[in-house]
N, C-alpha and C positions, 0 to 999 in steps of 0.2 A: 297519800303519805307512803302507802309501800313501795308505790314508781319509786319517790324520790331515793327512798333506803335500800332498793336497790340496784338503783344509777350509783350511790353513794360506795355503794359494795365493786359492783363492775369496775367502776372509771375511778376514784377516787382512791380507792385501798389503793393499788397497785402505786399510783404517783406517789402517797402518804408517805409509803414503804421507802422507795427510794429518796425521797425527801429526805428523811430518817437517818438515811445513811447517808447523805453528803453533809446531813450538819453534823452528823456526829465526826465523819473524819475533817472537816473546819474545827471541831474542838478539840480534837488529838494533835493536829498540827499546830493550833493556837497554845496547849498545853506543852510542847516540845517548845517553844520558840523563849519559854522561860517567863514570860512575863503574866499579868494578872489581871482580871475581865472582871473581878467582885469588889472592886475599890473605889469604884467612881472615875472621875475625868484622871485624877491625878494619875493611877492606875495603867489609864489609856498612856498618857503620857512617858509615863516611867517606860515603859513596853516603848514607845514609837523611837526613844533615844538608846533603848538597848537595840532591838533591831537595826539603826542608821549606825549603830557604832560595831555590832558586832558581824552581822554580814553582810557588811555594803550594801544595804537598801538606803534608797535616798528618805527623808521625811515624808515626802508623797508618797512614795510606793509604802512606805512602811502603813502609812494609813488608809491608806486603799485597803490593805490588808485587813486590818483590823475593823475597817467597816464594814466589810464582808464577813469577819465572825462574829461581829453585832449582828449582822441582818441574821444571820447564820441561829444565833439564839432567837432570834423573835421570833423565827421560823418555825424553833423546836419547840419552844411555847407555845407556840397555835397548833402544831401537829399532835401536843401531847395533850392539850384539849380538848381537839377534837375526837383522840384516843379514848378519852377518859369519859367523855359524853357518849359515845357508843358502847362503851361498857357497861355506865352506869342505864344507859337505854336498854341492853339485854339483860343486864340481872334485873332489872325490875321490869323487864315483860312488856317493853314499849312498843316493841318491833318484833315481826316475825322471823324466826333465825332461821329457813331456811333462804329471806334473801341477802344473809351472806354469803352461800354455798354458789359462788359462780367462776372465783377464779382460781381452784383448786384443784389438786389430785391425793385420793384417800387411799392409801395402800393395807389390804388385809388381809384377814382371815374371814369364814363364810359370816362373824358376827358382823363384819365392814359390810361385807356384801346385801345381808339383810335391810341398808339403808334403801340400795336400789328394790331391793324385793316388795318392799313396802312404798317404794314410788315417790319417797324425798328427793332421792341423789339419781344423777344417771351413770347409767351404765358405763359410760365413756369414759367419766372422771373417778370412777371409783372401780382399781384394779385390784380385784380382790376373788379370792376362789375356798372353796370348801378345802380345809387340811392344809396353810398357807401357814409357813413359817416366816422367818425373819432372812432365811434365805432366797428365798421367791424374789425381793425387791431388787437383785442384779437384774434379772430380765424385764422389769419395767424403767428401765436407766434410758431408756433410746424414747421411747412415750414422754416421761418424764420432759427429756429435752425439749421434745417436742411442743410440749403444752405451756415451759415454760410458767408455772402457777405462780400467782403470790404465796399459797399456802398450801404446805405438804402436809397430809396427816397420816400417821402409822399407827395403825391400830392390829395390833400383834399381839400375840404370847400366852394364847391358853395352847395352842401346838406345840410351840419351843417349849413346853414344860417338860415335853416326852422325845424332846431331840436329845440326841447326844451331844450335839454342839455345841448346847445351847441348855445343861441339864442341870446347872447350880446357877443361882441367882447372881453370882458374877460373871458368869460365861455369857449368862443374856443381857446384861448393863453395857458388857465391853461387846458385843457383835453388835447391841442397837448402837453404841459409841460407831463404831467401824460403818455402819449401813449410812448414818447420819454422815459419814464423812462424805461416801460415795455420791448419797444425793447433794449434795452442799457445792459437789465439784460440777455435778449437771447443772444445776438452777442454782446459783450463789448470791440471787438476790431473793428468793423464797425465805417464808419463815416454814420451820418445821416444827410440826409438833408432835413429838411422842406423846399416845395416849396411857396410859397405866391399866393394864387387864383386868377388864371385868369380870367379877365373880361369879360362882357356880353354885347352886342350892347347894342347901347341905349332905343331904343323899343324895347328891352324885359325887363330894367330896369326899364321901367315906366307901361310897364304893371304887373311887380312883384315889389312892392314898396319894399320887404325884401332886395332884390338884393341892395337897395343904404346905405344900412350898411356895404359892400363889402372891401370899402377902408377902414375904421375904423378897420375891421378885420385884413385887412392885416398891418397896423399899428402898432396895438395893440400885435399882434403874433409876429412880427418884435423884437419888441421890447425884446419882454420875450425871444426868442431864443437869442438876443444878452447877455443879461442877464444873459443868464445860457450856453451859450456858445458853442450852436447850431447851426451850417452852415444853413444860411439862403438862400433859390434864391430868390430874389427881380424879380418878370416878372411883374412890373410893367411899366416900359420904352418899353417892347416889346408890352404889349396888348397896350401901348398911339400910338406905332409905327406903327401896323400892324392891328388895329381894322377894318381900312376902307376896307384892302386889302385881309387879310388870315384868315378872320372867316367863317364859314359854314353858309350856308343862313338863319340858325334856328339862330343867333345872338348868340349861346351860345355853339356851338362844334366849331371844329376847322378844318382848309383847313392842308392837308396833308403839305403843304412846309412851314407851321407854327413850325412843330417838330425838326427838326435842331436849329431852334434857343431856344425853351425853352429847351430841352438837353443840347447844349451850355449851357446856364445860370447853371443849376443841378450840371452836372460836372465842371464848374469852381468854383461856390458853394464847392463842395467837396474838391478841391485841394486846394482852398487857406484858408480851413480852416485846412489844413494838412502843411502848411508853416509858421514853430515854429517862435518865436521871437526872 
């Protein structure tokens, strides 16, 4: 069962993804062309004699057309089930989430990095270093290209707290806006996910007063990625849940059986924003 879940990860994600996207621009094109796909045959028809009348397609060609954005939906229906079956497979614990982590590139700070330290992720795919802003991610653009992922993850922003650049909770929304643009023009069929900063015990938030701007960031980013329609991971429920229990004695890395569930959160981040409408 885990071969198959993750052959299913390897070879399967990656076609899914762009499947995705060619039925969705079949539905934007079918949506410009005026006519209507929710009415039954009549429906078809109305469409096949406004196309033959308004831009010179013949009846044939008009309906050639339009059974290619039928097939085009049955498509998106089987891709978004099979979406929704691999979600409902990881929130209820069916599969192991590290065999989705194959065709990816994780950009971060040393908490990204601890994926490899603890020997989930490797070292290759996760470009990440101690004291790693949201600036770092220009000089991994040329890597990036290279690997070509289905899925980017950024896991940033307890540094940028103390950047200047980057020092109010809208300066950090609109620079991850700007970085998400950059990687998007490398890999423009990757899905990216911004993750949401994980929190810090409470004495080391009262010994670094910067850290209690932390939620407001993570708010404020929240937001602008929904806006511009950026998979978001929210690990905010996980650090309220597991602060007491799976943070490192320094209050601010993180205990090894912490990473399964922020992965968890990343990758269903990624799949359900890959589950058309």
């Amino acid at each position: 069962m885990k071969n198959a879940i993750r052959q299913l990860s390897a070879q399967k994600l990656p076609a899914l993804t762009s499947l995705c996207i060619v039925a969705l621009v079949l539905f934007q094109f079918a949506a410009m062309s005026g006519s209507s796909f929710n009415r039954g045959d009549g429906g078809l028809v109305n469409g096949l004699g406004y196309l033959s009348d308004s831009d010179g397609r013949s009846p044939e060609e008009a309906e050639e057309f339009f059974q290619t954005v039928k097939k085009a939906r049955r498509e998106k229906s089987r891709l978004n089930s099979e979406f929704l079956q691999m979600i409902d497979d990881i929130e209820n614990d069916r599969t192991d989430i590290w065999d989705y982590f194959t065709d990816y590139v994780m950009l971060g700070d040393s908490r990204a990095l601890d994926f490899c330290h603890y020997y989930f992720l490797s070292y290759t795919r996760v470009l990440a270093e101690n004291g790693n802003t949201l600036d770092k991610i220009n000089s991994h653009l040329d890597k990036l290209s290279s690997f070509q992922p289905t899925y980017v993850f950024l896991c940033y922003g307890l540094n940028d707290l103390a950047n200047a650049s980057t020092s109010t909770p809208e300066q950090y929304a609109q620079k991850t806006l700007d970085k998400v643009a950059l990687i998007r023009a490398r890999v423009p069929d990757a899905t990216i996910v911004v993750s949401s900063i994980l929190w810090c015990t409470q004495d080391v938030v009262d010994a670094h007063p910067r850290l209690r701007k932390l939620e407001a960031f993570n708010d404020v980013c929240k937001q602008i990625c929904q806006d511009n329609h950026i998979a978001y991971a929210d690990n905010d429920e996980l650090c309220r849940q597991y602060m007491d229990t799976l943070w490192a004695p320094d209050g601010t890395h993180l205990s090894a059986a912490f990473y399964k569930y922020w992965a968890k959160n990343l990758i269903l981040a990624a799949l359900k924003d890959q589950v058309m409408e």
